[in-house]
MMTF fields as JSON, N, C-alpha, C and O atoms, coordinates in Angstrom:
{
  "mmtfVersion": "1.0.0",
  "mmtfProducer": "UNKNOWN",
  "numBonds": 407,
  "numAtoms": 408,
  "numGroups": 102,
  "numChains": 1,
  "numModels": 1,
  "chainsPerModel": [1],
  "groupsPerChain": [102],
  "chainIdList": ["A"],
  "bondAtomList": [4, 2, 8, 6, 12, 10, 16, 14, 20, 18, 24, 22, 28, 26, 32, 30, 36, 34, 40, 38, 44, 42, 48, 46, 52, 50, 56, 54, 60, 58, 64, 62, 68, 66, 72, 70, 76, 74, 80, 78, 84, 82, 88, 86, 92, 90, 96, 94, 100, 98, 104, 102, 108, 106, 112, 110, 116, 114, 120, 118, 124, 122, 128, 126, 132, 130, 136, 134, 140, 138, 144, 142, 148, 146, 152, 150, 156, 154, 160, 158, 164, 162, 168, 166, 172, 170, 176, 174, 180, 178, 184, 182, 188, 186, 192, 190, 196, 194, 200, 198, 204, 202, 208, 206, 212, 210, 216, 214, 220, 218, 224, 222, 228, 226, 232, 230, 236, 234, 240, 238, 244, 242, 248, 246, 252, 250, 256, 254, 260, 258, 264, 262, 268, 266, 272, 270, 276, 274, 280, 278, 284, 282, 288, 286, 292, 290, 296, 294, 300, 298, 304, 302, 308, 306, 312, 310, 316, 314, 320, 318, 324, 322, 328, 326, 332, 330, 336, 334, 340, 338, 344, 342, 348, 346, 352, 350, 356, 354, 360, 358, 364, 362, 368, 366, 372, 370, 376, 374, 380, 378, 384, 382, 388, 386, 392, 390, 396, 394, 400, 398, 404, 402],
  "bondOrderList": [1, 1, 1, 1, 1, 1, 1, 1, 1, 1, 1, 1, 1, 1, 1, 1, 1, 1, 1, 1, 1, 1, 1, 1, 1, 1, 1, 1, 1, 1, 1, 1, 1, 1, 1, 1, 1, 1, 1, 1, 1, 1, 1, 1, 1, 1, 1, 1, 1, 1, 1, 1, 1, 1, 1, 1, 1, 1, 1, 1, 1, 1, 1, 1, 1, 1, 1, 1, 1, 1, 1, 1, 1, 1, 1, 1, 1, 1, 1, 1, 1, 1, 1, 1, 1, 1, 1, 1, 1, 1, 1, 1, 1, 1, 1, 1, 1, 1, 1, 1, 1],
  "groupList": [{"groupName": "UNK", "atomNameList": ["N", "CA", "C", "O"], "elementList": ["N", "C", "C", "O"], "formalChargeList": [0, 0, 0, 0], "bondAtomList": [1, 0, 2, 1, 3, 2], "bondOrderList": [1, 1, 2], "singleLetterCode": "X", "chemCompType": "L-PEPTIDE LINKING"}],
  "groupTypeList": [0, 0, 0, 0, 0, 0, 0, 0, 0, 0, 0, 0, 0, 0, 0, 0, 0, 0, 0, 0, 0, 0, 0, 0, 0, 0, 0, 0, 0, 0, 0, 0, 0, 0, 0, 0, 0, 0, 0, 0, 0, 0, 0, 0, 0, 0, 0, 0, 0, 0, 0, 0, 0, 0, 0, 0, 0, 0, 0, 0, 0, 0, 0, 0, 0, 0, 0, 0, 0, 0, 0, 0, 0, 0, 0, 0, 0, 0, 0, 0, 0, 0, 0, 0, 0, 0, 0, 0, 0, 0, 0, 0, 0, 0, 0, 0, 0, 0, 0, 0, 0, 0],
  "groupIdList": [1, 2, 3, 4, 5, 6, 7, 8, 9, 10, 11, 12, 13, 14, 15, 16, 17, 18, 19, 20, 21, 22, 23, 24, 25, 26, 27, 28, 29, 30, 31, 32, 33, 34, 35, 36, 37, 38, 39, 40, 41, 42, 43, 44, 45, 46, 47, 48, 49, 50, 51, 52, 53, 54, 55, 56, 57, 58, 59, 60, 61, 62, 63, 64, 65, 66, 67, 68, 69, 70, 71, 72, 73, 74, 75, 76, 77, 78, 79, 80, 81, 82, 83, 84, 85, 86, 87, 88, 89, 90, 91, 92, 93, 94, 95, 96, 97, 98, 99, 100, 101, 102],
  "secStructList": [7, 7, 1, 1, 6, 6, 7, 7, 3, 3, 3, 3, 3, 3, 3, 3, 3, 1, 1, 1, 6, 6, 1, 3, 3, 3, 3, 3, 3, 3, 3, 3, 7, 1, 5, 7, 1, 1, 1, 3, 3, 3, 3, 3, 3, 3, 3, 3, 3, 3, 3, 3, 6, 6, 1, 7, 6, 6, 6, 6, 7, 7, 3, 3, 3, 7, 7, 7, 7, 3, 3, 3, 3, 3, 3, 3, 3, 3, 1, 1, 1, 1, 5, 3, 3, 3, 3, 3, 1, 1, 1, 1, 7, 7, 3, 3, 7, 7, 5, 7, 7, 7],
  "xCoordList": [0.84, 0.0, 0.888, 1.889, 0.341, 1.337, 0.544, -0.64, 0.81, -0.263, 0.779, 1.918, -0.101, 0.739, 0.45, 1.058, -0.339, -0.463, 1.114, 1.891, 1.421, 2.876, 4.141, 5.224, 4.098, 5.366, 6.394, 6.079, 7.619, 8.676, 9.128, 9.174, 9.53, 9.943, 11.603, 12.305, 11.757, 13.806, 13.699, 12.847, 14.971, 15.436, 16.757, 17.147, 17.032, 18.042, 18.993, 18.471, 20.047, 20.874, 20.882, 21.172, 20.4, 20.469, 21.634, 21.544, 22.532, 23.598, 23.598, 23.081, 24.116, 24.151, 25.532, 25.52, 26.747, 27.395, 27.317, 26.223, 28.517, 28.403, 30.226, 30.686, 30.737, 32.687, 32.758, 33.146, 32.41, 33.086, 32.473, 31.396, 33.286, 32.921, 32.964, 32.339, 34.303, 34.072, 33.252, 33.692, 32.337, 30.901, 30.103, 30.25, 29.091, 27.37, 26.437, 26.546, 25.08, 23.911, 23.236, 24.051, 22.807, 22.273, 21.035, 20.712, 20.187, 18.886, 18.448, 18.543, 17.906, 17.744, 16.073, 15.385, 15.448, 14.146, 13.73, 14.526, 12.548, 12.152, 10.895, 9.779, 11.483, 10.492, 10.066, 10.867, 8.862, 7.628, 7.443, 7.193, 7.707, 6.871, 5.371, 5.011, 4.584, 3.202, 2.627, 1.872, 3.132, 3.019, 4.108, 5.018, 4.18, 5.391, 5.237, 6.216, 4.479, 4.408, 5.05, 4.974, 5.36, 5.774, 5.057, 4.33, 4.724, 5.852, 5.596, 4.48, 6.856, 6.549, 6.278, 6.797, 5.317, 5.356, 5.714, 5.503, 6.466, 7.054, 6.459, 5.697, 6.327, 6.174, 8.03, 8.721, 8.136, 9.452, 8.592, 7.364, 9.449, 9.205, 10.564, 11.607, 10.724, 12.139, 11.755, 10.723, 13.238, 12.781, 13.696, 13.631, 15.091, 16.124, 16.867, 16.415, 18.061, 19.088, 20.261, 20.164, 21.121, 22.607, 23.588, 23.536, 24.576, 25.15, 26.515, 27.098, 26.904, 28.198, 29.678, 30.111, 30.283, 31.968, 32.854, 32.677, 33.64, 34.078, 33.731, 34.305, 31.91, 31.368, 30.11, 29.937, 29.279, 28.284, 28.573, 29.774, 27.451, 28.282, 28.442, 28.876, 27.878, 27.958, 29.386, 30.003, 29.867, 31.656, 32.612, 33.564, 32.355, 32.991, 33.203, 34.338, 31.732, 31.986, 31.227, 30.087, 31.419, 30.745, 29.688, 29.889, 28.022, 27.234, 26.248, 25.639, 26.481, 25.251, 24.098, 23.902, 23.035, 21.528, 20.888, 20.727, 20.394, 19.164, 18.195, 17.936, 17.278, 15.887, 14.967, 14.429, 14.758, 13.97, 13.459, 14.285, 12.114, 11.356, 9.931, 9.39, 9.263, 8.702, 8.058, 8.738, 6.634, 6.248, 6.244, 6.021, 6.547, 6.661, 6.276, 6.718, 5.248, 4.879, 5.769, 5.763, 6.145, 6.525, 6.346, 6.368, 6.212, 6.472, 8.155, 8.628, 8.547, 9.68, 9.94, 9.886, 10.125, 10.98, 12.289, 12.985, 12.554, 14.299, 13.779, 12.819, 14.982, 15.18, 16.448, 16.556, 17.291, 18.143, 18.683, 18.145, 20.097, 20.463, 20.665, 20.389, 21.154, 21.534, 21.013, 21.405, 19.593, 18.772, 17.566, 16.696, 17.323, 15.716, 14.792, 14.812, 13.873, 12.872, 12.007, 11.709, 11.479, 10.605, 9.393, 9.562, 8.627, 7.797, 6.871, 6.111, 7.144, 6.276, 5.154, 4.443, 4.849, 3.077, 2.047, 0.863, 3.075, 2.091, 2.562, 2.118, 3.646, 4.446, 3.915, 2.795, 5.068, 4.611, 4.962, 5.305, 5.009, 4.895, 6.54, 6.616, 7.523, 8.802, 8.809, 8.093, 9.977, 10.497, 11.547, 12.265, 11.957, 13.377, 14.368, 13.74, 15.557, 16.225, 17.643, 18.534, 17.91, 18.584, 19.582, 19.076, 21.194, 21.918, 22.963, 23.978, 22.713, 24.085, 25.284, 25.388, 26.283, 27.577, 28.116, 27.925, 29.204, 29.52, 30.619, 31.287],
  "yCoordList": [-1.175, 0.0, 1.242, 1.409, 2.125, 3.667, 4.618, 4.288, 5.973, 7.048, 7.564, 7.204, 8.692, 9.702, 9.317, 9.856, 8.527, 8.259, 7.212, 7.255, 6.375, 5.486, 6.427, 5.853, 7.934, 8.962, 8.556, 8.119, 8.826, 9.06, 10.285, 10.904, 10.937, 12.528, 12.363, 11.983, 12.987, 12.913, 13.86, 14.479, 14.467, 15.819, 15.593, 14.636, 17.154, 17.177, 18.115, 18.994, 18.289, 19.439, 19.23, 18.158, 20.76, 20.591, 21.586, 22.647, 21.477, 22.412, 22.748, 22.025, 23.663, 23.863, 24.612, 25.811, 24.075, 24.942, 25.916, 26.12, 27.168, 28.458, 28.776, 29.215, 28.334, 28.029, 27.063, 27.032, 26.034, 24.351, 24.562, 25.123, 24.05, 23.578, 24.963, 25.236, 25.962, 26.989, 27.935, 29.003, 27.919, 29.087, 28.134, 27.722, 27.898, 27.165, 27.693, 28.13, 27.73, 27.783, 26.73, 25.808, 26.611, 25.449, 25.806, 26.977, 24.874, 24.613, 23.627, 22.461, 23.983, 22.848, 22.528, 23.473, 21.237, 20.99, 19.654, 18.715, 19.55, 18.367, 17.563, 17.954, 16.672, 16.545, 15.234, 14.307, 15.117, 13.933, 13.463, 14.046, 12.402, 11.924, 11.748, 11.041, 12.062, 12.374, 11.134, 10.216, 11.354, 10.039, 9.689, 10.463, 8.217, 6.981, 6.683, 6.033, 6.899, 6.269, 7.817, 8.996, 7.576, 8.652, 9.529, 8.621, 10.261, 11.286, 11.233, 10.916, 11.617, 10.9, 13.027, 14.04, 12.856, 14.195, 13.798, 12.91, 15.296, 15.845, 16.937, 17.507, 17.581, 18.523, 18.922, 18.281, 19.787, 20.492, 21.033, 21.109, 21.407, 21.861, 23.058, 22.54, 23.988, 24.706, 25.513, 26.155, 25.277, 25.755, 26.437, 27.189, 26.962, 28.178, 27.627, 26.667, 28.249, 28.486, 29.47, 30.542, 29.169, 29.849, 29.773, 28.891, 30.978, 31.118, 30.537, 31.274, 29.617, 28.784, 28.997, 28.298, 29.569, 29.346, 27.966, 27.714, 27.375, 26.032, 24.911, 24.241, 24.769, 23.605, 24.279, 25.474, 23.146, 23.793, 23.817, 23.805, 23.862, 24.277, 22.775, 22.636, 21.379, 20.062, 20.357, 20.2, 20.605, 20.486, 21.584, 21.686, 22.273, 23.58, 24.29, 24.715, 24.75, 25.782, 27.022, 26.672, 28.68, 29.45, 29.667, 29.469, 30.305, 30.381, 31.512, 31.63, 32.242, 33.483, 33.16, 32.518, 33.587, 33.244, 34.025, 35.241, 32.657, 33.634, 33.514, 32.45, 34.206, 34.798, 33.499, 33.894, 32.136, 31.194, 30.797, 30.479, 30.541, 29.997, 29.386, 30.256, 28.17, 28.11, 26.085, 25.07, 26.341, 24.79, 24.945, 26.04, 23.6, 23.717, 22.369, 21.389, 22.337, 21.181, 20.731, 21.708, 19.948, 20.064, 18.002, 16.954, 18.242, 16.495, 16.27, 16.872, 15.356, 15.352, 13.553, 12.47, 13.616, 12.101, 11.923, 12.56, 10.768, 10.399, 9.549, 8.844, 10.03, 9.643, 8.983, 8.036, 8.96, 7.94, 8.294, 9.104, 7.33, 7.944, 9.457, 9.946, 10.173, 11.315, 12.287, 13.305, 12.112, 13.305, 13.61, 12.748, 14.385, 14.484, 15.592, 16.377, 15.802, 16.613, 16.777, 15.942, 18.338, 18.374, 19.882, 20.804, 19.556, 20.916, 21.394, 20.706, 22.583, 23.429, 23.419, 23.74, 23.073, 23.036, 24.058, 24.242, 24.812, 25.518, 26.879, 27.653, 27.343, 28.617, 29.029, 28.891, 29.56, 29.92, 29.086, 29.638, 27.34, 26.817, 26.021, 25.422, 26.451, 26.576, 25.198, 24.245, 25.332, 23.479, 23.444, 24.443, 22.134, 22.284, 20.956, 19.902, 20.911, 20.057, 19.755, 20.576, 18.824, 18.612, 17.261, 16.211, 17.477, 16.27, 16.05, 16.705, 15.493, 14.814, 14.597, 13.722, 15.413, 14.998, 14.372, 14.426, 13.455, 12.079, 12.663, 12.012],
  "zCoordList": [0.0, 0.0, 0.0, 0.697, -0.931, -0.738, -0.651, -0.733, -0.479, -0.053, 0.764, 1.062, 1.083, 1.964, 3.451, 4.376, 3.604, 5.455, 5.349, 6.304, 4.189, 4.569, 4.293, 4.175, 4.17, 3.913, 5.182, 6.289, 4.688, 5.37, 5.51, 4.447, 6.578, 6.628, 7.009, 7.946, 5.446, 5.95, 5.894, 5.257, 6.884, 7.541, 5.938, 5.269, 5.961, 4.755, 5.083, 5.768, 4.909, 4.297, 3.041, 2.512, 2.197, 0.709, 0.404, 1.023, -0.29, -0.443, -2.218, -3.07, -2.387, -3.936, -4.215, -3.937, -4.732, -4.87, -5.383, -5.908, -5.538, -6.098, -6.758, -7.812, -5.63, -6.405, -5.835, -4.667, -6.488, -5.821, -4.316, -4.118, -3.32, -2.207, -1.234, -0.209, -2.254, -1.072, -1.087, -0.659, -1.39, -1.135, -1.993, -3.144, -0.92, -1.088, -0.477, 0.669, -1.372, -0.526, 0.543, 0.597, 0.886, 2.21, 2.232, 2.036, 2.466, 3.15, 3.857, 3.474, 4.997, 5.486, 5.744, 6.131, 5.533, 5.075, 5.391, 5.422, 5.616, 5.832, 4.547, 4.204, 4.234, 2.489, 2.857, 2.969, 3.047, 3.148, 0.903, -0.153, 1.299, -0.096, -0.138, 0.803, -0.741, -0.457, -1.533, -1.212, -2.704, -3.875, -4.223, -4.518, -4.24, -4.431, -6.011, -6.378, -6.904, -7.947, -9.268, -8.923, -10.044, -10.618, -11.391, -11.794, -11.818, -10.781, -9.702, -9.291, -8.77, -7.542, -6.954, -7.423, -5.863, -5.513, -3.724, -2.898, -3.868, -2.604, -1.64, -2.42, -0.447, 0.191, 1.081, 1.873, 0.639, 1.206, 2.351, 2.349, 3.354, 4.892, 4.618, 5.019, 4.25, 4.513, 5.674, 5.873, 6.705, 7.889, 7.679, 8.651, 6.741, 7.42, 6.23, 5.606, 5.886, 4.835, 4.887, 5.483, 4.393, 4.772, 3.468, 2.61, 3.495, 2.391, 3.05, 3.845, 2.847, 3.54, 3.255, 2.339, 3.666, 3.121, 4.099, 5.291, 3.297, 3.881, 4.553, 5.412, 3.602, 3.876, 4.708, 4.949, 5.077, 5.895, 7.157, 7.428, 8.445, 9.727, 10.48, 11.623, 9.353, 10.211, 10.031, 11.085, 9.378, 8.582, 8.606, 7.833, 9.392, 10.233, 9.401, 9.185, 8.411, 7.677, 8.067, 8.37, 8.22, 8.694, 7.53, 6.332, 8.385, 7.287, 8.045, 9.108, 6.85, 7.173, 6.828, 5.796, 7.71, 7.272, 6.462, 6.359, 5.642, 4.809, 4.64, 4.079, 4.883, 5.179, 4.347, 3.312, 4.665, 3.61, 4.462, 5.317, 4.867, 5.097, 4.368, 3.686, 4.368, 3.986, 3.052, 2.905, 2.687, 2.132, 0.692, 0.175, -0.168, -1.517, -1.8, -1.199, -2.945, -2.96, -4.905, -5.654, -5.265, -6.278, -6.923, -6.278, -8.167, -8.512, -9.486, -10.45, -8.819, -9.429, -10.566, -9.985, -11.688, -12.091, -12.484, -13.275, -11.674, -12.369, -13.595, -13.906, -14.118, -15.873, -15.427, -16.206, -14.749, -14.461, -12.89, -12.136, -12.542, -11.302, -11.027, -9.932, -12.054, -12.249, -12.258, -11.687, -13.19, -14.214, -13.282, -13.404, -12.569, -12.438, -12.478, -11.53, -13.564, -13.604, -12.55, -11.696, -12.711, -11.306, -12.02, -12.817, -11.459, -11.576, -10.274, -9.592, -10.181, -8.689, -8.714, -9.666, -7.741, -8.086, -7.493, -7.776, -6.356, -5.389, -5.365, -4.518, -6.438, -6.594, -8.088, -8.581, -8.611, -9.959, -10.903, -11.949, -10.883, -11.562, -12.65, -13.723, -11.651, -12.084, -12.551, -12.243, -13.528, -13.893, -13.587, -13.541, -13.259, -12.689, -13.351, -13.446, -13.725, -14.148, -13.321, -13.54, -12.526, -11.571, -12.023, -12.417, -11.892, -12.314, -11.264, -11.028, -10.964, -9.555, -10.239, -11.099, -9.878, -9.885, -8.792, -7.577, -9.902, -9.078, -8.446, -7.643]
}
């Protein structure tokens, strides 16, 4: 059985670089899967965010805060390990194209 009463809520650090490792954005969020089947949809929880120099602060990097708060509901699919499309559902509708480097 799947549905959103069987969600899991992972806590995240999301980081995005900006020069390699030494200056990143951060967020930190809590994302329930709401639908398991694909597209699979998400609810983000962003509770706070930081502009990081030398890692984030698990990794003794200093980080100024920035002003993010907030819920986002969005559906996302992997096209492989790497690739994954996503679109906003509860903002203005953004698309998003996301690739993990190894």
């Amino acid at each position: 059985m799947t549905g959103p009463d069987l969600c899991v809520d992972r806590r995240k650090t999301d980081g995005g670089g900006l020069y390699g490792e030494s200056l990143a954005r951060t967020l930190w969020r809590i994302t329930r899967e709401l639908i398991t089947t694909a597209p699979k949809r998400f609810r983000a929880d962003i509770t706070g965010g930081g502009l990081c120099v030398g890692g984030d602060v698990d990794t003794g990097g200093i980080c100024a805060p920035l002003p993010i708060t907030g819920v986002g509901v969005f559906d996302g699919v992997y096209l492989d390990e790497r690739l994954r499309i996503g679109q906003n559902l509860n903002g203005g509708g953004a698309r998003i194209v996301q690739v993990r480097v190894k």
